[in-house]
Every structure is written in C-alpha cells, then in structure tokens.
PDB file of N, CA, C and O in Angstrom:
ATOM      1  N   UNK A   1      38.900  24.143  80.383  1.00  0.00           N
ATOM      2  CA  UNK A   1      38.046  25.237  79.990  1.00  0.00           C
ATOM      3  C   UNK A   1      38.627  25.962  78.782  1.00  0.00           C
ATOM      4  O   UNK A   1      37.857  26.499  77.985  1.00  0.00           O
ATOM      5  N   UNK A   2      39.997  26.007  78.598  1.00  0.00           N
ATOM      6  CA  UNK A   2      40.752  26.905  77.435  1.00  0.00           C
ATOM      7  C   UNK A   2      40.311  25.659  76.279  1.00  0.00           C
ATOM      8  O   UNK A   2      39.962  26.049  75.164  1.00  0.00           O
ATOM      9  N   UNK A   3      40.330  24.491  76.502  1.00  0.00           N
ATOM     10  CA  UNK A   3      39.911  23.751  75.158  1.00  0.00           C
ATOM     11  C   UNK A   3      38.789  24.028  74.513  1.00  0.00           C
ATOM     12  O   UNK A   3      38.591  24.302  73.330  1.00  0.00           O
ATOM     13  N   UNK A   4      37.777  23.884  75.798  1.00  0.00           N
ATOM     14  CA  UNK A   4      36.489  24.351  74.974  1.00  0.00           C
ATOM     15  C   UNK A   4      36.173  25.728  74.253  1.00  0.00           C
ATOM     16  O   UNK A   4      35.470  26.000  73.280  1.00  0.00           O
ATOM     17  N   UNK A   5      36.955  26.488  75.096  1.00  0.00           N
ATOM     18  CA  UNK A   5      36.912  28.285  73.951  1.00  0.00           C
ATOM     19  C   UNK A   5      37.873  28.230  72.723  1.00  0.00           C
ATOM     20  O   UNK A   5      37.944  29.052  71.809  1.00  0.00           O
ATOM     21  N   UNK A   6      38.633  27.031  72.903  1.00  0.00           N
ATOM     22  CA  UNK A   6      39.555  26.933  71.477  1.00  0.00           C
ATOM     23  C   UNK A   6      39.012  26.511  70.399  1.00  0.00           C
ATOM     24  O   UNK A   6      39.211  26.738  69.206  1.00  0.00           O
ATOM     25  N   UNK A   7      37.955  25.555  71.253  1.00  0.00           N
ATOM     26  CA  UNK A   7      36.844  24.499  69.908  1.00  0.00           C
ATOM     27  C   UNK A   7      35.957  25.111  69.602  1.00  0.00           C
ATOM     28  O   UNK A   7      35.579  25.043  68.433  1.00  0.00           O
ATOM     29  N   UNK A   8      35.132  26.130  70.745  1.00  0.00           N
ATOM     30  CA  UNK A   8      34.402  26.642  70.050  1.00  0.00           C
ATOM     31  C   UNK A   8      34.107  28.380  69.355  1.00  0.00           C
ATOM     32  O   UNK A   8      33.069  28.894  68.936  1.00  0.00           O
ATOM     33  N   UNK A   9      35.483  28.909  69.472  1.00  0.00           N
ATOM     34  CA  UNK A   9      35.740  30.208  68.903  1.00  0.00           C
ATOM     35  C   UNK A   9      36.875  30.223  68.061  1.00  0.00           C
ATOM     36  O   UNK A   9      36.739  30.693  66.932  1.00  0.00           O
ATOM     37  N   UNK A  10      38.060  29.752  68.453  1.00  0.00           N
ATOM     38  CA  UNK A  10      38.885  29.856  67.477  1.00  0.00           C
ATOM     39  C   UNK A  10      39.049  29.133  66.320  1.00  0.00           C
ATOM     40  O   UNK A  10      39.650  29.698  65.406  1.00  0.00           O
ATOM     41  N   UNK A  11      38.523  27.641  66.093  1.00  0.00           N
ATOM     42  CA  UNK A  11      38.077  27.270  65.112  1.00  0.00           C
ATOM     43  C   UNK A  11      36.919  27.489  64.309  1.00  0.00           C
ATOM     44  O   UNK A  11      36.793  27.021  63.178  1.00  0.00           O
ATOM     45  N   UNK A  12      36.184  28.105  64.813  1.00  0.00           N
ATOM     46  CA  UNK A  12      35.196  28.693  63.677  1.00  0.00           C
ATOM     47  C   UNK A  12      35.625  29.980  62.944  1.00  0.00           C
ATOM     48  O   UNK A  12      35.313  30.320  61.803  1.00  0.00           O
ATOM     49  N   UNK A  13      36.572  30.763  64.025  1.00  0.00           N
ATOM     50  CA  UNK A  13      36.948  31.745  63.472  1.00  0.00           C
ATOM     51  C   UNK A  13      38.202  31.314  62.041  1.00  0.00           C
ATOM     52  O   UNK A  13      38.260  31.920  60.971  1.00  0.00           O
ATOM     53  N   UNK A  14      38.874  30.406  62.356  1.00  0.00           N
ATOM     54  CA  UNK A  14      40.051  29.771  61.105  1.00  0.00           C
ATOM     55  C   UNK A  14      38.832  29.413  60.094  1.00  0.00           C
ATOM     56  O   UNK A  14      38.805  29.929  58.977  1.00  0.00           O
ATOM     57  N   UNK A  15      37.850  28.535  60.510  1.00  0.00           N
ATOM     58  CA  UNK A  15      37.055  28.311  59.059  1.00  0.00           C
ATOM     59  C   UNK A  15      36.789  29.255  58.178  1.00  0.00           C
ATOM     60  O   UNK A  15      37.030  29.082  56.983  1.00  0.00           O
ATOM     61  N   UNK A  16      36.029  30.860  58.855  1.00  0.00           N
ATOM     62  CA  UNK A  16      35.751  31.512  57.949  1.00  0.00           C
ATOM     63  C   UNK A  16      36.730  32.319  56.993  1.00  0.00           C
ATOM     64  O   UNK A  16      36.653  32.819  55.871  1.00  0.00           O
ATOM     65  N   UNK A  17      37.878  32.177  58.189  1.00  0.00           N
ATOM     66  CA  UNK A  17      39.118  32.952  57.185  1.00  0.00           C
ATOM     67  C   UNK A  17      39.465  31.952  56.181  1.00  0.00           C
ATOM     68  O   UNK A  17      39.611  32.398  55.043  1.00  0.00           O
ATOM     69  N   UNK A  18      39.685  30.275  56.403  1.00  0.00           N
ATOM     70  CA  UNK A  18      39.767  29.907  55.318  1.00  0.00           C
ATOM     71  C   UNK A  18      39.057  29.571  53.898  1.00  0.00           C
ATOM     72  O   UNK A  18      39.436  29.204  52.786  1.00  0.00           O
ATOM     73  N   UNK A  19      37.958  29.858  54.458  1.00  0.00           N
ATOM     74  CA  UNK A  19      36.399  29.281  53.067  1.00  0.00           C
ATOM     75  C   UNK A  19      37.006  30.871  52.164  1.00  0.00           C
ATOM     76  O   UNK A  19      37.359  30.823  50.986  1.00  0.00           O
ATOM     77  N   UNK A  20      37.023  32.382  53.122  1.00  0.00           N
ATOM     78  CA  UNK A  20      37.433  33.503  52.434  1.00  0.00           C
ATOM     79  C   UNK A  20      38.280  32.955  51.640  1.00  0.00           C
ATOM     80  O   UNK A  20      37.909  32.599  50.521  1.00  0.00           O
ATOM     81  N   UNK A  21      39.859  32.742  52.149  1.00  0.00           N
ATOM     82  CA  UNK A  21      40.672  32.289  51.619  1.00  0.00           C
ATOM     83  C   UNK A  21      40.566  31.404  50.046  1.00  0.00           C
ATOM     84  O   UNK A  21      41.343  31.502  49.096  1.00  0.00           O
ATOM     85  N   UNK A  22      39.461  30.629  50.155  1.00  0.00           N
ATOM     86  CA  UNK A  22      39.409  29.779  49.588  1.00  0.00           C
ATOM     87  C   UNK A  22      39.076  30.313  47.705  1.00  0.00           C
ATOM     88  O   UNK A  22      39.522  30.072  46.583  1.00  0.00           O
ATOM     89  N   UNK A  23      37.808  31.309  48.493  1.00  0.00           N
ATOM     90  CA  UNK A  23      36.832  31.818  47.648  1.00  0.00           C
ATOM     91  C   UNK A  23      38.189  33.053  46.848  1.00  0.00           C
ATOM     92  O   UNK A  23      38.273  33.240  45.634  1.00  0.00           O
ATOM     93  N   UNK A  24      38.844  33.542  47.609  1.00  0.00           N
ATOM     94  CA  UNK A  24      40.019  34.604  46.900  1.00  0.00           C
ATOM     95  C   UNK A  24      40.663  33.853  45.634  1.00  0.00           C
ATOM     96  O   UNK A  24      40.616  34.333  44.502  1.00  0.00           O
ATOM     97  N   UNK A  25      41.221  32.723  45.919  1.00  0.00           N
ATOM     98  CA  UNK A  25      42.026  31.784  45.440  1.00  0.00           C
ATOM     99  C   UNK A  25      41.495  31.331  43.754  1.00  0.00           C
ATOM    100  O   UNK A  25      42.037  31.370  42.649  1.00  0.00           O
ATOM    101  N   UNK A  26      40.013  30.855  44.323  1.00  0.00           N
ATOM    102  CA  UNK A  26      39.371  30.443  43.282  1.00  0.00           C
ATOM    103  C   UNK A  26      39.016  31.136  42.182  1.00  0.00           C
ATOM    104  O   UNK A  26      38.874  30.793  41.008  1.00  0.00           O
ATOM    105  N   UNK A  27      38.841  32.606  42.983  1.00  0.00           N
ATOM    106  CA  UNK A  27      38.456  33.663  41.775  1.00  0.00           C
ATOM    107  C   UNK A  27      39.579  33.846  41.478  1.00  0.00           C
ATOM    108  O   UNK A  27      39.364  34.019  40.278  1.00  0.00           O
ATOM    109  N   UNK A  28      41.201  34.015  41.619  1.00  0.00           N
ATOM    110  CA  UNK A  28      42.242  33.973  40.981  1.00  0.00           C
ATOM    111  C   UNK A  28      42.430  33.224  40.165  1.00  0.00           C
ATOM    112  O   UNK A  28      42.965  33.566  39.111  1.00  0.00           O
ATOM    113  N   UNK A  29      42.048  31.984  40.408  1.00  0.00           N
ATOM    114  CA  UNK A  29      42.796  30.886  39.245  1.00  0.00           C
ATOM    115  C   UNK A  29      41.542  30.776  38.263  1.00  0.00           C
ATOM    116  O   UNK A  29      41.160  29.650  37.946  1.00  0.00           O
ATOM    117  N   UNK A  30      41.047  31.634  37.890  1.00  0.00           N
ATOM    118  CA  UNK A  30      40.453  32.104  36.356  1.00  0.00           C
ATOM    119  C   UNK A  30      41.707  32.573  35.757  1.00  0.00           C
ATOM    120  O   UNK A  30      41.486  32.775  34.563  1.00  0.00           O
ATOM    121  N   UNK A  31      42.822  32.812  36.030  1.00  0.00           N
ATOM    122  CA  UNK A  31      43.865  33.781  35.471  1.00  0.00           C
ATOM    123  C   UNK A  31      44.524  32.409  35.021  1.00  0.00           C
ATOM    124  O   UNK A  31      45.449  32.517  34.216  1.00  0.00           O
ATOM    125  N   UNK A  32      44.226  31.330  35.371  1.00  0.00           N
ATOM    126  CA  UNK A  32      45.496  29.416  35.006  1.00  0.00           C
ATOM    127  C   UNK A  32      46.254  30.118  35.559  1.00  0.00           C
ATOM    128  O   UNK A  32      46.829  30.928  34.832  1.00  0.00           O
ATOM    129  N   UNK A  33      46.535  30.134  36.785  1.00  0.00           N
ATOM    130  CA  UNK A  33      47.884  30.239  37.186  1.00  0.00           C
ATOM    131  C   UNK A  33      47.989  28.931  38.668  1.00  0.00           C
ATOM    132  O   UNK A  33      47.339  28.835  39.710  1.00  0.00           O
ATOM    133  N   UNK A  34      48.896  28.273  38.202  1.00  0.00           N
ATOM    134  CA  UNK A  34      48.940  26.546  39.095  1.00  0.00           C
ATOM    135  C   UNK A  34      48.895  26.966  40.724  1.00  0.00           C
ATOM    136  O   UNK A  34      48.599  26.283  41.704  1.00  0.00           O
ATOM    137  N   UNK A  35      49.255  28.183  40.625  1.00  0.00           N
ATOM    138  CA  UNK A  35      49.625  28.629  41.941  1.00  0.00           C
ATOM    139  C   UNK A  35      48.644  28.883  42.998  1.00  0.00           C
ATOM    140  O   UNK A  35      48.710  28.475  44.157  1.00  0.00           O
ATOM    141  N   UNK A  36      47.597  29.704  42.395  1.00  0.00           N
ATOM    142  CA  UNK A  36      46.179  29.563  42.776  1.00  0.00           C
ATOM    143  C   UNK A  36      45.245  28.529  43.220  1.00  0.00           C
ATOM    144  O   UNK A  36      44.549  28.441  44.232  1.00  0.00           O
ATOM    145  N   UNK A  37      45.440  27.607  41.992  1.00  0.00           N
ATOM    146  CA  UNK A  37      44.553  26.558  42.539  1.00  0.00           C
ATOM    147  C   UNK A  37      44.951  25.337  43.503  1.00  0.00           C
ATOM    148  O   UNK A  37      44.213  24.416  43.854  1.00  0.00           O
ATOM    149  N   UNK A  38      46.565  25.594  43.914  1.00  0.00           N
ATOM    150  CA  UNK A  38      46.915  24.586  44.861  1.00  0.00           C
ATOM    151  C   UNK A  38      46.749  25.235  45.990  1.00  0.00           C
ATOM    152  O   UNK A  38      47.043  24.626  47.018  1.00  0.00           O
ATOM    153  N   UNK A  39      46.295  26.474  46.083  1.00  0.00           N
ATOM    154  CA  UNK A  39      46.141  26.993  47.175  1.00  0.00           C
ATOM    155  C   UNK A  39      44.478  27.120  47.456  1.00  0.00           C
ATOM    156  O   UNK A  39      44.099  27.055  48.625  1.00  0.00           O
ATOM    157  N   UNK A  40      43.869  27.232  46.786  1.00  0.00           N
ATOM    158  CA  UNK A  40      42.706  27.085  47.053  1.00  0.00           C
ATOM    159  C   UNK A  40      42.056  25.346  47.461  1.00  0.00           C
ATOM    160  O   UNK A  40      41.038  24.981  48.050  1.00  0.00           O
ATOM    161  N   UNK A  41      42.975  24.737  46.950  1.00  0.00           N
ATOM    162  CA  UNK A  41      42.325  23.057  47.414  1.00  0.00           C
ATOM    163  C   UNK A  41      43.183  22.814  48.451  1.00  0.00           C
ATOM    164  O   UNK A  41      43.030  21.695  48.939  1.00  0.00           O
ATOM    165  N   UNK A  42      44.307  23.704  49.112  1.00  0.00           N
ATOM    166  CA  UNK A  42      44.280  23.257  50.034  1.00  0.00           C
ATOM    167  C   UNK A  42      43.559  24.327  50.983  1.00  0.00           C
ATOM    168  O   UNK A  42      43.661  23.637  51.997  1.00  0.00           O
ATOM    169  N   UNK A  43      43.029  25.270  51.352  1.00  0.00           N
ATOM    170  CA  UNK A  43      42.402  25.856  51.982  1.00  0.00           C
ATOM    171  C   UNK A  43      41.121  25.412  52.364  1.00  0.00           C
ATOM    172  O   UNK A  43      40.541  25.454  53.449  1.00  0.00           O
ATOM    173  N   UNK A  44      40.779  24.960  51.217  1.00  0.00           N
ATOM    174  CA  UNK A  44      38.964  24.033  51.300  1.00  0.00           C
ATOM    175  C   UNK A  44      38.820  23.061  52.413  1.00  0.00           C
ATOM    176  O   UNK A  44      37.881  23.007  53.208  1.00  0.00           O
ATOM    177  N   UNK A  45      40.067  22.158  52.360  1.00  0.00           N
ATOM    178  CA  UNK A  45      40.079  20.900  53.530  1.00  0.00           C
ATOM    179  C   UNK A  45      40.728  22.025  54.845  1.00  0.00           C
ATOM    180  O   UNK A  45      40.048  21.646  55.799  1.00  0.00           O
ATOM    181  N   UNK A  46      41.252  22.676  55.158  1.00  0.00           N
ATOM    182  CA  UNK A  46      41.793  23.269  55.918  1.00  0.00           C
ATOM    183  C   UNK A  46      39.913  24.385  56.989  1.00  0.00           C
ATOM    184  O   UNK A  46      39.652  24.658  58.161  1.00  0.00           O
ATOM    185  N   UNK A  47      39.300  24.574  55.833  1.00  0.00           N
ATOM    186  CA  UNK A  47      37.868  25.204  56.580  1.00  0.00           C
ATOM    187  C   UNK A  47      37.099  24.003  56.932  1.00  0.00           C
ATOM    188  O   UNK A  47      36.432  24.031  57.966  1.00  0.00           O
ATOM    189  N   UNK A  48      37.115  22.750  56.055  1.00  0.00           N
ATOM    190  CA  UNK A  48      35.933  22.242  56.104  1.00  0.00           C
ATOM    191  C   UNK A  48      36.560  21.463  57.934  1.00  0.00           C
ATOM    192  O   UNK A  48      35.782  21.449  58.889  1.00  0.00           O
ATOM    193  N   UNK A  49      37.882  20.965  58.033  1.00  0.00           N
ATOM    194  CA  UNK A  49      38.160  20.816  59.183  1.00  0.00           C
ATOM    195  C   UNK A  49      37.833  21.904  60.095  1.00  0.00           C
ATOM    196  O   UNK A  49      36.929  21.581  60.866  1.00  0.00           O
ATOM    197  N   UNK A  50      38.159  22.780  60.218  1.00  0.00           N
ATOM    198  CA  UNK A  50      38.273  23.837  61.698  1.00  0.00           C
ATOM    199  C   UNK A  50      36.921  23.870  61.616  1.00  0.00           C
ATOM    200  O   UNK A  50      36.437  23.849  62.748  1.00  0.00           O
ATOM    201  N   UNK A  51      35.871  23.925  60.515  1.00  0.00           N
ATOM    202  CA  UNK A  51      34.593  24.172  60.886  1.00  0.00           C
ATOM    203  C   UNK A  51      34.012  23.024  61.204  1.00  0.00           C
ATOM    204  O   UNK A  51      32.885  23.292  61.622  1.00  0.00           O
ATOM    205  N   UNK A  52      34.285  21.406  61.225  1.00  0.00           N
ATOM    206  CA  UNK A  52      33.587  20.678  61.847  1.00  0.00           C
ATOM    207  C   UNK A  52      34.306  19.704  62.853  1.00  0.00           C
ATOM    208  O   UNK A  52      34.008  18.581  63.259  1.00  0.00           O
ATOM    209  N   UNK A  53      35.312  20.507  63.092  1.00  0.00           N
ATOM    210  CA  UNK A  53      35.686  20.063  64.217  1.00  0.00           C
ATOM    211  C   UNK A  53      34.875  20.270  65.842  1.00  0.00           C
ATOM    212  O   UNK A  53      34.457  19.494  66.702  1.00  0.00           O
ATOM    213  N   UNK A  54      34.929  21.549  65.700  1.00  0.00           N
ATOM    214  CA  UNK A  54      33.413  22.057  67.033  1.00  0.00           C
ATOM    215  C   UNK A  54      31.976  20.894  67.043  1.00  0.00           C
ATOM    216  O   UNK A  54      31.503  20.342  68.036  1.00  0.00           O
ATOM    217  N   UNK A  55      31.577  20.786  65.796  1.00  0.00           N
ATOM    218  CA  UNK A  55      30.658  20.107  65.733  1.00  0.00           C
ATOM    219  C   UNK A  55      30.772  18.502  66.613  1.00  0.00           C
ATOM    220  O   UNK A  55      29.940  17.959  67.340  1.00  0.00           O
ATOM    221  N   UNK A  56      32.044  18.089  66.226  1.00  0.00           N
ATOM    222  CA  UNK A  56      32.458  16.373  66.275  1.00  0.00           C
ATOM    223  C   UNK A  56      32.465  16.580  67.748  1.00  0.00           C
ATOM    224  O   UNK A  56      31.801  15.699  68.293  1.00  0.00           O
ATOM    225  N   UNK A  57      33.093  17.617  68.769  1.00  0.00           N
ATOM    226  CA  UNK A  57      33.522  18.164  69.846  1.00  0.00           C
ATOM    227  C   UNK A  57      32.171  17.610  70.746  1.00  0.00           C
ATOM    228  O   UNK A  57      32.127  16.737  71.612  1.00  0.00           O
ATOM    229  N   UNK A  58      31.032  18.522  70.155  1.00  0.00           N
ATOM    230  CA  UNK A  58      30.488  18.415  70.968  1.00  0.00           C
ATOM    231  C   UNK A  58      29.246  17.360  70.803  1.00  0.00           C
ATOM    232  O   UNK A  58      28.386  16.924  71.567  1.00  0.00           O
ATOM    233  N   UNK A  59      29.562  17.177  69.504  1.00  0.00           N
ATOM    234  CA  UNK A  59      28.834  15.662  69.652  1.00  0.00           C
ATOM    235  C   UNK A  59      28.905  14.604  70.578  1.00  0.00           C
ATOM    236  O   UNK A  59      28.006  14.100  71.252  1.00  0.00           O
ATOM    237  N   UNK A  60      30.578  14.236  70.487  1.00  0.00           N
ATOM    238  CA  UNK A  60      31.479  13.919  71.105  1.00  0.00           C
ATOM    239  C   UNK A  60      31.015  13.819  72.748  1.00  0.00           C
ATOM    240  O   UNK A  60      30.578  12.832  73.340  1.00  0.00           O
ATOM    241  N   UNK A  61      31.284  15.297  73.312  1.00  0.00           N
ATOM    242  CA  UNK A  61      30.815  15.709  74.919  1.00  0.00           C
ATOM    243  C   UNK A  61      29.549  15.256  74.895  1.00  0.00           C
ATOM    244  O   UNK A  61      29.517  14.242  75.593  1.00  0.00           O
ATOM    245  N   UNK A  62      28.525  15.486  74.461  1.00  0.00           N
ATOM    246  CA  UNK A  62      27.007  14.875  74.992  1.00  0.00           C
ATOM    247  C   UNK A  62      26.858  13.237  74.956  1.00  0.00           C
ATOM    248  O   UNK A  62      25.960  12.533  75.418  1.00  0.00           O
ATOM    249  N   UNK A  63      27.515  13.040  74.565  1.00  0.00           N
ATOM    250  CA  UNK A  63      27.372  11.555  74.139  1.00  0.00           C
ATOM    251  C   UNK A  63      28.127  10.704  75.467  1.00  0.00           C
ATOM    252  O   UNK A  63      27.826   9.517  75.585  1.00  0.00           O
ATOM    253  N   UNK A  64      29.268  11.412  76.628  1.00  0.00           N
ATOM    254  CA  UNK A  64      29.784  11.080  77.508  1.00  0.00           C
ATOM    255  C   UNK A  64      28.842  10.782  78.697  1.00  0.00           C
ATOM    256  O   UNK A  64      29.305  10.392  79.769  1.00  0.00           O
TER     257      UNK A  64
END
C-alpha cells in the first residue's frame, strides 16, 4: 500500500518540482553560463521520469 502512495503522490509531486526546476535553469542560462544548462538537461529527464512513472505503474497494474 506505501508503494502505491509513493507512485502515485510522491512522484508527481518530484515531477513538478523538477519541470520548475527545469524552467528556473533555462531562464538562467540566457546569462551562457555552462552551469545552468547542465542543470537544466538534467532536471528535464529527472521530471519527465517521476512524471511517467505513475502512468507505466498503473498501466502496468490493470493489465495484471
């Protein structure tokens, strides 16, 4: 039961902090600074996971 409130609250909640994350980053590295934009590409794969991970989850469960 703790898996399923992990899949389906706490990873949606990491996605949106990271897409934020993402979107901070991006509007920084208008400034060229290398630092920014390695942080923003990695944040991107870091949301697009936590946010479709729930999805795969429960694809996943109905399909059992």
């Amino acid at each position: 039961m703790a898996a399923l409130g992990f899949f389906s609250v706490v990873l949606p909640c990491l996605s949106i902090v990271s897409f934020t994350c993402f979107t901070c980053f991006a509007a920084c590295r208008a400034q060229q600074h290398r630092a920014f934009k390695v942080l923003a590409y990695v944040c991107l794969p870091v949301g697009l996971v936590c946010g479709l991970t729930p999805i795969a989850v429960l694809t996943h469960a109905s399909t059992l």
